[in-house]
C-alpha positions, 0 to 999 in steps of 0.5 A, spaced: 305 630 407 304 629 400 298 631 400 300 638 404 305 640 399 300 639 393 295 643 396 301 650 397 303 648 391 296 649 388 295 655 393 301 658 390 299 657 382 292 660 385 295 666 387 300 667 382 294 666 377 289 671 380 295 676 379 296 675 372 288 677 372 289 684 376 295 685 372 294 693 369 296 695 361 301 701 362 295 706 361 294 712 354 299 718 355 297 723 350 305 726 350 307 719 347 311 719 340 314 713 337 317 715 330 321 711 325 327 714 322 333 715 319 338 718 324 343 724 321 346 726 327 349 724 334 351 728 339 354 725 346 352 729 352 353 725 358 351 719 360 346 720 354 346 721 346 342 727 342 339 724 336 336 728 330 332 723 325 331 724 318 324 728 317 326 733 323 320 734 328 325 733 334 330 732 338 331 725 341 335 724 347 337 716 348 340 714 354 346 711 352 345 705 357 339 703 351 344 702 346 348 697 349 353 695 345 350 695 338 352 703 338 348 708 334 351 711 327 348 716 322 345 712 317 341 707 322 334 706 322 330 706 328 324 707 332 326 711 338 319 712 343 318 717 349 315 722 352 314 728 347 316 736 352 317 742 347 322 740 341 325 734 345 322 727 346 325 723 353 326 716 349 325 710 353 325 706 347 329 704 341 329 699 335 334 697 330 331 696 323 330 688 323 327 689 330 320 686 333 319 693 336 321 697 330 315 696 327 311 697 333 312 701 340 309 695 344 308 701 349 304 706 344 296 705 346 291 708 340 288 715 342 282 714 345 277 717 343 275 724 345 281 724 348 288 728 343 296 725 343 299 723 337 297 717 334 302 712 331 299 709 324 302 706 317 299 710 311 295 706 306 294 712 301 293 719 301 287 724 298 291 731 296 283 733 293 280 732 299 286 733 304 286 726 308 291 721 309 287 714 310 292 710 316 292 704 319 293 705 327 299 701 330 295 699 336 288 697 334 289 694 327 283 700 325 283 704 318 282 711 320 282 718 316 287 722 317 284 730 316 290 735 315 286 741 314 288 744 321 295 743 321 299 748 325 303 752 320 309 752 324 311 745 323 312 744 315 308 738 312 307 736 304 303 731 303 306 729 296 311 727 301 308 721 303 306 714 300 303 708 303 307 703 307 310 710 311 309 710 318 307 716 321 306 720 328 299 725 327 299 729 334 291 731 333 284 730 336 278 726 334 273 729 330 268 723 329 270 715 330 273 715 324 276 720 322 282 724 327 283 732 325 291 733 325 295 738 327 302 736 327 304 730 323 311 727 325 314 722 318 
C-alpha cells in the first residue's frame, strides 16, 4: 500500500514538473507602454480612473479594482502598464514608488529585434551633438543607443529634458542590433 501511494505521489510531482517546463512566457505585444511618473490628475468614470501623469503622453485608465485600498492622489509616483490605443493606455498594472515592480514591469518583454513597439529602458547618458540617448533596456539588462533623428514632431521632446537614471519609453524600431530609431519618446 505504501509502496502504491509513493508511486502516485512521484506521478503527480512528474506531471507537475512537465507542466512547469511547458510553461509559456507571456509573448511581445508591440502596443505595450509602461511609464513612470508623477500623477497631476485624477478623474473617476465609473468603475475606473482617468489618470494624466506628469510628462503627458497619454491618458491612462486604471481600473479601480487595481488601487484597492491604497488609493491614488496627485502627487503619487507610479508606474502604471498597458496596452497603448490612440492617445490613451488601457492600464492592467500599477506600482507605487517603493514598490518591486516600479522599477520593472514584469510584463514588459524588450523589442525584438526586427520587430517595433516601445521599448522600455533607464538612460545612462544623452549626446545632444550626435542626437542619441545611450539606455539600458528593462528586460534584457543590454545598453543600446537610442537614435531620436526621426522623432515625429507631433509629440514635443527636449533632450536637454533628460539625465541619467531617467526611465523612459521609446516607441521606435531596429535600425541595427544596437542602435533603436525612435519616433516618440514617453519620459
Amino acid at each position: 500500500m505504501s509502496n502504491r501511494r509513493s508511486l502516485v505521489l512521484m506521478c503527480a510531482a512528474i506531471l507537475l514538473l512537465s507542466a512547469a517546463a511547458f510553461a509559456v512566457e507571456p509573448v511581445y505585444n508591440s502596443d505595450r507602454i509602461s511609464v513612470q511618473g508623477r500623477v497631476t490628475s485624477i478623474i473617476q468614470q465609473g468603475d475606473q480612473y482617468q489618470v494624466t501623469l506628469n510628462h503627458g503622453g497619454y491618458l491612462y485608465y486604471v481600473p479601480i479594482s487595481m488601487v484597492g485600498s491604497r488609493g491614488l492622489r496627485v502627487g503619487d509616483s507610479v508606474r502604471l502598464g498597458g496596452l497603448a490605443n490612440g492617445g490613451s493606455v488601457n492600464a492592467d498594472m500599477i506600482a507605487y514608488r517603493g514598490d518591486p515592480t516600479f522599477m520593472r514591469d514584469p510584463a514588459y518583454r524588450g523589442v525584438p529585434f526586427g520587430q517595433s513597439g516601445w521599448m522600455t529602458a533607464t538612460v545612462l547618458s544623452t549626446n545632444r551633438h550626435y542626437h542619441y540617448v545611450t539606455v539600458v533596456d528593462d528586460a534584457t539588462g543590454l545598453t543600446y543607443k537610442v537614435d531620436v533623428r526621426n522623432l515625429d514632431s507631433r509629440y514635443p521632446f527636449n533632450m536637454r529634458d533628460l539625465h541619467a537614471g531617467d526611465h523612459v519609453s521609446v516607441l521606435g524600431s531596429w535600425e541595427n542590433r544596437d542602435t533603436f530609431d525612435a519616433r516618440r519618446i514617453v519620459y
